[in-house]
SETORRO-61518 format. One line per 5 residues: number of its first residue (from 1); their letters; for each residue x, y, z of C-alpha. Coordinates in steps of 0.25 Angstrom, whole numbers. Layout:
NUM) a) X/Y/Z; ...
//
This chain:
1) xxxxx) 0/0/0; 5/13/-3; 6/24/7; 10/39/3; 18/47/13
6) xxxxx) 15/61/14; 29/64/7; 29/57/-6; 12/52/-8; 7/53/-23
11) xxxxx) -4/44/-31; 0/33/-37; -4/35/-53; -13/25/-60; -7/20/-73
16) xxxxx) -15/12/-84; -7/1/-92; -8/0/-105; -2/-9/-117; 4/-3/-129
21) xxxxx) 1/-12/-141; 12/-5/-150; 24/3/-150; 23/17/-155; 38/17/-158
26) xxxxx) 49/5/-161; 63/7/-161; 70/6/-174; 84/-1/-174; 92/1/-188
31) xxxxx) 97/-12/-195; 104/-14/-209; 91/-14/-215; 87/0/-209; 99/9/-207
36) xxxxx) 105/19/-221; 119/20/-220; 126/33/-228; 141/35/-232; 147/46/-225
41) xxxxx) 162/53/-230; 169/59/-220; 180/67/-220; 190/66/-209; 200/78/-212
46) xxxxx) 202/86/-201; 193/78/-190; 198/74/-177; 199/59/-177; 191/55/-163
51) xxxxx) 180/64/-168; 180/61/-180; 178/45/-178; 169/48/-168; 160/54/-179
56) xxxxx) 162/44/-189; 159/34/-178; 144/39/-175; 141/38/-190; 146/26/-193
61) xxxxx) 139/20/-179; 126/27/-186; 123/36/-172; 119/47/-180; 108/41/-186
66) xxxxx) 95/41/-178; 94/25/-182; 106/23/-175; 105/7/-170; 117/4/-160
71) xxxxx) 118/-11/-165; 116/-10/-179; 127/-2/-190; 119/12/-194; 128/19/-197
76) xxxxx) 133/25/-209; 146/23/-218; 159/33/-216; 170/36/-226; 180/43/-219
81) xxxxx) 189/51/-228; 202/59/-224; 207/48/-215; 221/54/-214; 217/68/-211
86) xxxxx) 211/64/-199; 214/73/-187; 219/70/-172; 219/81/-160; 232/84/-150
91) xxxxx) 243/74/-151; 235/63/-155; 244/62/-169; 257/57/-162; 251/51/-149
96) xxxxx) 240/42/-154; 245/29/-157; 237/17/-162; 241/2/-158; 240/-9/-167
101) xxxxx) 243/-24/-162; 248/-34/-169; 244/-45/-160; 257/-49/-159; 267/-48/-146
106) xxxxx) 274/-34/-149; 264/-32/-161; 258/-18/-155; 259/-5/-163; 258/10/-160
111) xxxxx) 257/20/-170; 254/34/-169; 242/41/-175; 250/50/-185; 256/39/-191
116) xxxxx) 245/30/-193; 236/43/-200; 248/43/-208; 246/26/-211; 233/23/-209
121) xxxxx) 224/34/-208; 212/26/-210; 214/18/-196; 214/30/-187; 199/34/-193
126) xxxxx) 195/19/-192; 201/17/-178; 194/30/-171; 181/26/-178; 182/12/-174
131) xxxxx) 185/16/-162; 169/23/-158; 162/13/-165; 158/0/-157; 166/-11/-155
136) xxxxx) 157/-22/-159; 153/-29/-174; 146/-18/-175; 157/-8/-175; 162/-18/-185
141) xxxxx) 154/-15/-195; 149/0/-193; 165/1/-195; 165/-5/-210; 156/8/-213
146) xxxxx) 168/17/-211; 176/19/-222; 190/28/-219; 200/34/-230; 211/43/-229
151) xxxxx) 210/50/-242; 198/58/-245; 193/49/-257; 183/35/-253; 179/24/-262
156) xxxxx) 164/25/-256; 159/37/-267; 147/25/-271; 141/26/-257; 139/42/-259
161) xxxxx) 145/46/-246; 140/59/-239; 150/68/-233; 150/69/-217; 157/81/-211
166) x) 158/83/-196
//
């Protein structure tokens, strides 16, 4: 039995139940049959690198889109051009090293970011990018829709790529 104190009494309301037969509203999740994908280009002149890939990462992931699915590949495709004139801030040139392993006793490898843009320009891109994007099969494949050059020419013309700018 309920008793009120003088401190906290109030009426209890009466509610009426009900059953819905339908729903008014069903979420819509994107799959390969559902989702349009576009062709960005990209020009990397300039940018900053961390950025930058952050950027790239939210297209390719497909977060700008209000379809966005966080199990499914919505995103779009992403021609990166200018790899090599990429940009880093402070001393990040001479200090930042990438390691690469043989597998091997003694097999380990530094090299410094100058003289990889000089190498491989190509691999820094795809490593920053890489690097935001899930670490799953997933990421797998939303990574095959990134396509990194460090010239400014692309074979993907056919597609009809629009051009991002950020």
């Amino acid at each position: 039995m309920f008793i009120p104190n003088n401190r906290h009494s109030f009426a209890l309301p009466k509610f009426k139940t009900f059953t819905v037969d339908t729903l008014s509203y069903k979420t819509k999740h994107a799959n390969k049959a559902t989702i349009e994908k576009q062709w960005f280009v990209i020009d990397a002149e300039g940018q900053t690198l961390g950025r930058f890939a952050s950027r790239v990462a939210i297209i390719l992931r497909g977060k700008h889109k209000p379809s966005y699915t966080p199990h499914a590949d919505c995103g779009d495709n992403v021609i990166i051009i200018n790899a090599e004139k990429i940009r880093f801030t402070g001393k990040k040139m001479e200090t930042k090293e990438y390691v690469f392993y043989s597998g091997f006793p003694g097999g380990q490898r530094f090299e410094s970011a100058k003289s990889l843009l000089v190498r491989r320009p190509t691999y820094i891109v795809e490593k920053a990018i890489k690097g935001m994007l899930p670490r799953t099969k997933l990421g797998d494949t939303i990574l095959g829709n990134l396509h990194v050059y460090a010239g400014p020419a692309h074979p993907h013309e056919g597609q009809q790529p629009k051009t991002l700018k950020f």
